[in-house]
N, C-alpha and C positions, 0 to 999 in steps of 0.2 A: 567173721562179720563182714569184713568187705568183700571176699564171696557171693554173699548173700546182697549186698547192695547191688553187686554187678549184673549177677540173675538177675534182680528185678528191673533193672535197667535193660538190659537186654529184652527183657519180654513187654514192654512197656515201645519200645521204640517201634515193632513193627504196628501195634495196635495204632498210634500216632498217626503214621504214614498212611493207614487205613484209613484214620478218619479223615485226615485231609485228602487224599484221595475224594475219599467216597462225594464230601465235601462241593471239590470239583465239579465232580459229575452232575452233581446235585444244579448246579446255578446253570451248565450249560444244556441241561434236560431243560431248565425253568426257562431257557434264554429262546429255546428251540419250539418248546410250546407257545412261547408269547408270539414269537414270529408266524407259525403256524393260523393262529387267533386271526394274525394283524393281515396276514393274507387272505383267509378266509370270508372276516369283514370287507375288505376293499372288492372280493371278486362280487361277494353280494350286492355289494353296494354299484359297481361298475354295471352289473349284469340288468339293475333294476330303470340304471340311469340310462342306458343305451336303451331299452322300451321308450323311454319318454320321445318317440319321434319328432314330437312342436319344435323340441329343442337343437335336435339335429342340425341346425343351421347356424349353431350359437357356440363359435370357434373355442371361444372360454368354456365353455362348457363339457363339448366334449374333449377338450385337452384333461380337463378332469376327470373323463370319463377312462381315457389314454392311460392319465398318471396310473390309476385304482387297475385297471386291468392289467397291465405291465408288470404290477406288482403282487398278483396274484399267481396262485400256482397251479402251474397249469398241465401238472402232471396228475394231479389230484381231478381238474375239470376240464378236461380238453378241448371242450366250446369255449372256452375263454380267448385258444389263440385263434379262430376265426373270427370273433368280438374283435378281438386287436387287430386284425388286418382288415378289418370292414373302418375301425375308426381310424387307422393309419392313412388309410385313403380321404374318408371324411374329413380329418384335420390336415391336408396337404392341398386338397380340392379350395376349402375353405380358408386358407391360408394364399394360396394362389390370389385367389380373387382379394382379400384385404389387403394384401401388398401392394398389388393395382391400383386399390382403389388409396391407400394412403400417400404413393408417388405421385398418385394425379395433384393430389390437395397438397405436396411437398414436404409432405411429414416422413421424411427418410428413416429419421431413429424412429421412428413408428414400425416402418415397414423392418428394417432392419431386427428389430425388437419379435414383432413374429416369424419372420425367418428362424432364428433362433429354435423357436418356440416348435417350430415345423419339423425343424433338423431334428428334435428331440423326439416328439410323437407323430411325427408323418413321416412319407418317406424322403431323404437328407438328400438324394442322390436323384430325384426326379428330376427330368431334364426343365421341368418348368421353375422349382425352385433356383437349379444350377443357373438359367440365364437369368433369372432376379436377384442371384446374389453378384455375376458379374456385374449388374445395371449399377446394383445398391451401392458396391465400395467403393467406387472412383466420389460418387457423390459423397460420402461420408469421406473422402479425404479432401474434399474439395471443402466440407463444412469446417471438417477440422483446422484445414486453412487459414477460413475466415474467422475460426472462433481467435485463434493464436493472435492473427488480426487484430483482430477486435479486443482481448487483452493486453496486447502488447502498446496499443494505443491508448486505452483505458490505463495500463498502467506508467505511460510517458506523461499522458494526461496530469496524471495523479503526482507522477515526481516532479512535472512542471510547477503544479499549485504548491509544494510541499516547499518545492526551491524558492518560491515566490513570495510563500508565507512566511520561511526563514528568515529573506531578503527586506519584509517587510518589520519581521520582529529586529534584524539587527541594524535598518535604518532608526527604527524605534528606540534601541538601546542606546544607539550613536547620539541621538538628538536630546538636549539643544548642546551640552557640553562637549561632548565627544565629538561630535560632528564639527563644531567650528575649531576644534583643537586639531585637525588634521591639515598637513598644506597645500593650498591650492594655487593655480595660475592661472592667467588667461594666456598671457605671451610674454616672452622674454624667458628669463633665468630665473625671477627673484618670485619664492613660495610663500602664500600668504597664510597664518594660521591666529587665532584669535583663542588665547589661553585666559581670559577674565574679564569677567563685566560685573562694574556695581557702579547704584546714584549717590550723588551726594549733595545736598541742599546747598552747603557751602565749601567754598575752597578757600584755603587765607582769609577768612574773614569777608568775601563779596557773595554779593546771593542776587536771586532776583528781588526785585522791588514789590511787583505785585507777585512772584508766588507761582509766577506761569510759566518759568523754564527752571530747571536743574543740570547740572554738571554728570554726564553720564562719561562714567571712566571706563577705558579698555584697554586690557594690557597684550598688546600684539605682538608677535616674533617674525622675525621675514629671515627664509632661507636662502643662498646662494645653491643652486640648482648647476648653476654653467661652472663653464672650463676656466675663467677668468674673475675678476676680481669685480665686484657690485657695489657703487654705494648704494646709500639708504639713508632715508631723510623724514625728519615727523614731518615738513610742510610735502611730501609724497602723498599724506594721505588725506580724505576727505570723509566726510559722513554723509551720507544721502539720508535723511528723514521724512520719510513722506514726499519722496520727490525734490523735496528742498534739501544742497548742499549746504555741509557747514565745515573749514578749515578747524583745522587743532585749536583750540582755545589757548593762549595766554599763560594759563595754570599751569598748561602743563609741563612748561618747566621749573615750576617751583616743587614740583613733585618728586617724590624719593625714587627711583628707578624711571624716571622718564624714558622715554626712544630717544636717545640720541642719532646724531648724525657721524654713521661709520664707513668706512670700505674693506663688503665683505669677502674673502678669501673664497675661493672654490670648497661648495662643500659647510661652509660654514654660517651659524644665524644669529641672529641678536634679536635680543628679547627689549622691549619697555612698556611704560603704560603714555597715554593719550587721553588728553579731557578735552570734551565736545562739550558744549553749553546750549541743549535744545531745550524745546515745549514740551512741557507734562505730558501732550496729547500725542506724541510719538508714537506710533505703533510698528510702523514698517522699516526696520534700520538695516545698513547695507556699510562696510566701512570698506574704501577705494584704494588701491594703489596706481597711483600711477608716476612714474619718474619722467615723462612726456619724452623717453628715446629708446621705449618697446617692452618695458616690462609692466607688466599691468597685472592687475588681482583682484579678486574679491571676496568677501567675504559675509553672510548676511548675519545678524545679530540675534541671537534667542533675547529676549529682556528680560531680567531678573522681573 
C-alpha cells in the first residue's frame, strides 16, 4: 500500500512543477503584452501630437510629446527615433530660451526646474544648457543661503517670544505672593522680603472713629546678605501709601510675633509682623527699609 502511495506521489509532483511553471510563463507573456499595448498607445499618441505644429512652441507640451516617444518602440517603428531627435532638439531650443527668460524676472528655482526637465528630454550636455546650469548653481546656493538666513532668524525670533512669554507666564505665577516673598535690596547687606498681608478694623480694642482708616498688617523677614553682623529695627521701616508715609503703628508691639529689634549674624534673617494704620482709600503700598547708614530696601505690596 505504501508503494502505491509513493507512485502516486511521485507522478503527481512533476505534473505540479508543470503547472506552476507553465503558471509563470503565463503572467510574464501577459506582463510582456501589456507593455507591448502601453508602447504601442504612447507611439500613437506621440506621433499624432508632434503633427499638431501650433503647439510646437509649447515646452510642456512637447516634453509630453518627448515622454510618449521615448517610451515607445522603436524597433517595431523606426520613425519614431527621428520623432525623438527632432523633439530632443525642440525641447532644449525651448528650454534654452525659458531659462533666460526666468533669470531675467529672478525665478532661479523656475529656471533650475526646467533645466532639469531639458536634462531629461533634450540634449543634458549642450553647451548652452552646460553654461546655464554653471550661472544657475552658485545662485541657488546663494538662495539657499539666505533661505537658512531667514529661518534661522525666523526661528531666534520665534525662541525670543517663546522665552518672553515664559518670562511673562512666570512673572505671572510669582505675583503678588510669590514675587514679594523673594529678597530684595537697594544697597547695603540687609534683604528685604514680605511673607503676609491682611487688614484688620481693630487692634486691642481702637479702631477708627469715622471708619476711614484700618490697620493693615505685614509680616516681613530682612536677611543679613554681608560678611558682618546687621541690626534690624521695626522703627527702620516705613509704609509709603499713596505717596504719604506712615511709621509702624503702636500695635505693633502688642502683637504675637512682632519684628523685634535684633543683630543679625552673617547669612542669617528674622522674620515679624508690622501694623500700619492707613485710609481705606489706599491703593498704591510700598513698605521701606531704611537703617539711614547704607542698607536700604524695598518692597511694593499686592493688597489682599
Amino acid at each position: 500500500m505504501k508503494c502505491k502511495v509513493l507512485l502516486v506521489a511521485l507522478i503527481c509532483i512533476p505534473m505540479l512543477v508543470g503547472c506552476e511553471s507553465t503558471s509563470s510563463k503565463n503572467i510574464m507573456e501577459t506582463y510582456a503584452d501589456d507593455q507591448k499595448r502601453a508602447q504601442e498607445v504612447d507611439y500613437r499618441e506621440a506621433m499624432a501630437m508632434w503633427k499638431d505644429t501650433a503647439k510646437r512652441n509649447d515646452l510642456d507640451y512637447i516634453m509630453q510629446v518627448g515622454r510618449k516617444i521615448s517610451n515607445s518602440n522603436k524597433a517595431v517603428h523606426p520613425d519614431a527615433r527621428e520623432v525623438e531627435e527632432q523633439v530632443r532638439v525642440t525641447v532644449t531650443d525651448l528650454a534654452v530660451k525659458k531659462i533666460i527668460d526666468d533669470l531675467d524676472k529672478g525665478e532661479v528655482h523656475s529656471a533650475d526646474i526646467t533645466l532639469l526637465s531639458a536634462k531629461t528630454y533634450g540634449y543634458k550636455d549642450d553647451p548652452r544648457l552646460v553654461e546655464l546650469k554653471a550661472k544657475i548653481d552658485p545662485m541657488l546656493k546663494e538662495l539657499e543661503l539666505v533661505d537658512n538666513q531667514k529661518r534661522a532668524q525666523e526661528q531666534a525670533e520665534k525662541d525670543s517670544a517663546e522665552k518672553a512669554k515664559a518670562a511673562t507666564a512666570t512673572n505671572y505665577t510669582q505675583s503678588p505672593a510669590d514675587k514679594m516673598r523673594q529678597y530684595e535690596k537697594i544697597t547695603g547687606t540687609v534683604g528685604l522680603a514680605v511673607t503676609g498681608v491682611q487688614f484688620e478694623e481693630k487692634m486691642d480694642g481702637f479702631s477708627s472713629k469715622d471708619g476711614s482708616h484700618h490697620f493693615l498688617l505685614i509680616s516681613v523677614s530682612t536677611k543679613n546678605d554681608g560678611s558682618g553682623t546687621a541690626s534690624v529695627n521695626p522703627l527702620y521701616f516705613t509704609l509709603v501709601a499713596d505717596g504719604t508715609a506712615y511709621p509702624p503703628n503702636e500695635q505693633t508691639y502688642g502683637m504675637n510675633g512682632y519684628f523685634s529689634s535684633v543683630d543679625l549674624p552673617a547669612g542669617t534673617d528674622h522674620k515679624g509682623w508690622l501694623c500700619f494704620f492707613i485710609p481705606k482709600s489706599s491703593r498704591n503700598v510700598d513698605i521701606v527699609y531704611n537703617n539711614l547708614i547704607g542698607d536700604q530696601a524695598t518692597k511694593h505690596i499686592n493688597l489682599p
